[in-house]
C-alpha positions as CSV (number, residue, x, y, z in Angstrom):
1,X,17.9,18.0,9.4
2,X,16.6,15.1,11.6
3,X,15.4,12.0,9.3
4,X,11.3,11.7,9.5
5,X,10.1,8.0,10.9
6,X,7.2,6.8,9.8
7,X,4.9,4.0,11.4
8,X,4.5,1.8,8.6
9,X,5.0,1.4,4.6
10,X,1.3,2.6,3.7
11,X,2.2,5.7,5.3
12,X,5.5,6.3,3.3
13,X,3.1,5.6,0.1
14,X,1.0,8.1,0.6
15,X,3.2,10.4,1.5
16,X,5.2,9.7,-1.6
17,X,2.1,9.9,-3.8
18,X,0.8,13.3,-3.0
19,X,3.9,14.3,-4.9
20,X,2.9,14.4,-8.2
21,X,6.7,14.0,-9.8
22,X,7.3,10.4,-7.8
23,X,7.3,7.9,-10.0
24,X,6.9,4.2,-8.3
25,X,9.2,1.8,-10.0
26,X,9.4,-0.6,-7.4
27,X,6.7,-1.6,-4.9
28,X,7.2,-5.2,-4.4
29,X,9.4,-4.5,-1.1
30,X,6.2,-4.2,0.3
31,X,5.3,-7.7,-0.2
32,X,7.0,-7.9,3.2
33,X,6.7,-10.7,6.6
34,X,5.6,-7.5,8.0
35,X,2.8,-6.3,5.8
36,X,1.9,-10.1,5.0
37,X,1.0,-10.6,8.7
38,X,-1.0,-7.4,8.6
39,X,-2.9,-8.8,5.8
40,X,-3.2,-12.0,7.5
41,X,-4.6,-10.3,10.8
42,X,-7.0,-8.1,9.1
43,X,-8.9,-10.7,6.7
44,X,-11.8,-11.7,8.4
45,X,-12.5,-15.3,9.2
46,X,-15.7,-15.7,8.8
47,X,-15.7,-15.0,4.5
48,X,-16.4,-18.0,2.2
49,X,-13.8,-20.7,1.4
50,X,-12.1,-19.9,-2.1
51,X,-11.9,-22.8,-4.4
52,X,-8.9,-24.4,-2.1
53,X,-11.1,-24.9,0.5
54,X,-8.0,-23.2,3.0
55,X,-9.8,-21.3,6.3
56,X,-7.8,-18.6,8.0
57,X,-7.2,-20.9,11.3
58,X,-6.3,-23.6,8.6
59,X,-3.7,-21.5,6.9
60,X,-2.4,-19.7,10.3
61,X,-1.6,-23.1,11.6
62,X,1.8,-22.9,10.2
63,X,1.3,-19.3,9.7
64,X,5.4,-18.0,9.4
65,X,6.4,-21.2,7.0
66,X,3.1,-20.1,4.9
67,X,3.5,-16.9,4.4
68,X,7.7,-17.0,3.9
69,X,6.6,-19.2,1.4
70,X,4.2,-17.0,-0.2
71,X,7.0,-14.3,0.3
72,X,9.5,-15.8,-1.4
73,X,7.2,-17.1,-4.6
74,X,5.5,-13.3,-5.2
75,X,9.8,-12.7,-5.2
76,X,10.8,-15.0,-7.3
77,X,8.2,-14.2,-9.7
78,X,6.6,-18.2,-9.6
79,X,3.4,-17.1,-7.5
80,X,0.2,-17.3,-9.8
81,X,-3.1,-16.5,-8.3
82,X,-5.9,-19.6,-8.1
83,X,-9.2,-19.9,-10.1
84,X,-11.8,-18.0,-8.4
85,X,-14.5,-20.0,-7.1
86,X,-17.9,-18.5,-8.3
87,X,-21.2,-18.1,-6.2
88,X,-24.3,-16.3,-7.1
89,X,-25.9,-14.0,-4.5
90,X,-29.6,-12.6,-4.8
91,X,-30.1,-8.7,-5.8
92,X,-32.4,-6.4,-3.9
93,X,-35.0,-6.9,-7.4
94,X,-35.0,-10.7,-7.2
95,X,-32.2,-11.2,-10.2
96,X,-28.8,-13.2,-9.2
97,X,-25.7,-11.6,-9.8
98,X,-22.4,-13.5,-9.6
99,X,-19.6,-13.2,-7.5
100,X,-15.8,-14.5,-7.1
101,X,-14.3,-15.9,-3.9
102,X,-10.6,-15.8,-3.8
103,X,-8.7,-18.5,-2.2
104,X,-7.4,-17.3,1.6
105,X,-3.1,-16.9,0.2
106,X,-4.9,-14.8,-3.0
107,X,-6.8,-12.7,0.0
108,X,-3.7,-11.8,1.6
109,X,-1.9,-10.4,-1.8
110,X,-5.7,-8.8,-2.7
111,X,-5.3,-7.1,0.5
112,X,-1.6,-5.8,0.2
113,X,-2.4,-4.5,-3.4
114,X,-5.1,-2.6,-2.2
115,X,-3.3,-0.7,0.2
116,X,-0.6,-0.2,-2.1
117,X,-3.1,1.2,-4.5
């Protein structure tokens, strides 16, 4: 039997999921260079600065060193996720609700998680 390839990680999830006897153990080998940059790419530069203040152009200056380092901290188990910085937007019947803007680094492992989920 020939051994299936398939494009990316998301796609081996889903695949895996649809199975209703997989159990996921394991699913920080996703937190990969790979998947980080696709996070990276995707995030749109143009959403509000979290509490760090860090644009994407600012944070893909030294965009390998940033995310190996961010790599390495979600694998050793020492990354912790920033303070949300809060802002209150206007509903469609005049009230203000609140939201929470993630710092850029927390947007990238936001993003990964959700298409792990």
């Amino acid at each position: 039997m020939q051994k299936m390839l398939f494009p990316n990680s998301w796609m081996r999830i889903s695949l895996a999921a649809k199975h209703t006897n997989t159990i996921f153990n394991n699913l920080l080998c996703h937190f990969n260079m790979e998947n980080f940059r696709e996070a990276f790419d995707c995030l749109n530069a143009n959403k509000a600065l979290g509490i760090d203040g860090i644009s994407k152009k600012q944070y893909g200056e030294n965009l390998e060193a940033n995310l190996m380092n961010l790599k390495e901290r979600i694998h050793n188990g020492s990354y912790k996720p920033q303070n949300k910085r809060e802002k209150m937007i206007p509903k469609s019947n005049g009230k203000m609700r609140p939201i929470a803007i993630s710092s850029f680094e927390d947007k990238i492992v936001e993003w990964i998680i959700g298409k792990i989920l």
